[in-house]
N, C-alpha and C positions, 0 to 999 in steps of 0.2 A: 265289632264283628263277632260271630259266633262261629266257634270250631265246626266242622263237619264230625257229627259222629255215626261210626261205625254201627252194624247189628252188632257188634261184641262188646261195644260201650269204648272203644277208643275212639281219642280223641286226633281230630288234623287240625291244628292253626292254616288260616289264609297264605295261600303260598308253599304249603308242603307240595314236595316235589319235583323233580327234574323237568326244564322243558327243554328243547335240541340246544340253545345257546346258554345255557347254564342258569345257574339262582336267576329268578328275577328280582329287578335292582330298577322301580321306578318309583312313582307317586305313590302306587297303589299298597308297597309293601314298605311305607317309607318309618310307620308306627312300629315296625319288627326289627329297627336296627342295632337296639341295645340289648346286648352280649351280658348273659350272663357268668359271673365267676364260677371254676370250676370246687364240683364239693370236695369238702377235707373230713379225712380219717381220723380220730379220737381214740387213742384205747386207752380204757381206764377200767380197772374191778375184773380183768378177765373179756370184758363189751366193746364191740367197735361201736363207735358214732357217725355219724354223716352229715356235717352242718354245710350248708350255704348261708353267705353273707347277703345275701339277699332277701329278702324280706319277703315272705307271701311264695316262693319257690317250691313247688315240691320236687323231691329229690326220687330216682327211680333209680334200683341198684339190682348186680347179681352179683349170685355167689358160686355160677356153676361155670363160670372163663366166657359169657356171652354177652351180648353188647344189652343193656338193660333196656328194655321198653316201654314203651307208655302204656302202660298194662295196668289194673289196678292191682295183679299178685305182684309187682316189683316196685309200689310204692314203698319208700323208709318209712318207719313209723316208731320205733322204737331201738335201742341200741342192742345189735346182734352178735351173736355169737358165731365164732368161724373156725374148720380146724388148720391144722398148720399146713401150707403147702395150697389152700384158695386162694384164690385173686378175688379179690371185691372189685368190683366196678360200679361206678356211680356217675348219674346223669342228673341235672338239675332244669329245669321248666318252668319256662311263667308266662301267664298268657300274657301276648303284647309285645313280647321280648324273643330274643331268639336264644335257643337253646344254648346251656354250656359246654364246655367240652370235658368228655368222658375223664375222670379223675380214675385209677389205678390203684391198688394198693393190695400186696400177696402177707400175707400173715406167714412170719417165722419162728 
């Protein structure tokens, strides 16, 4: 199946969204039941990192305390620099899969 995309280039998988009885949970959304692990923090040289164990995930972060979005400005791409007292937040995605849950991490 193919994501719904937006005028603004985001992306929806099959199934995004509330309906009155909560997630749907049938046949239809039965390909999105595998859970991705949450991503992990790296500092090394000064740089954070953001790795998933998952293969093929990309990982979507902020650095300004907001919940990261599937945006392509909060795609990771490189190891970032942060000052003391941000929170990173990081979210990891794969199509097929269903999202990880939001990883944390405040630089001290």
């Amino acid at each position: 199946m193919q994501p719904y995309k937006d005028e603004s280039g985001n992306l929806y998988d099959f199934g995004f969204g509330l309906n009155w009885k909560g997630p749907i949970r049938d046949q239809r959304t039965a390909n999105y039941v595998n859970s991705i692990g949450r991503p992990a923090f790296i500092i090394q040289d000064g740089k954070i990192s953001i790795h998933s164990k998952t293969p093929g995930a990309v990982i979507y972060y902020t650095l300004n305390d907001s919940i990261p979005s599937f945006t392509t400005a909060n795609i990771y791409r490189a190891p970032i620099s942060a000052k003391k007292g941000q929170t990173i937040r990081a979210i990891a995605k794969k199509q097929g899969a269903n999202n990880s849950s939001i990883s944390e991490f405040q630089i001290k």
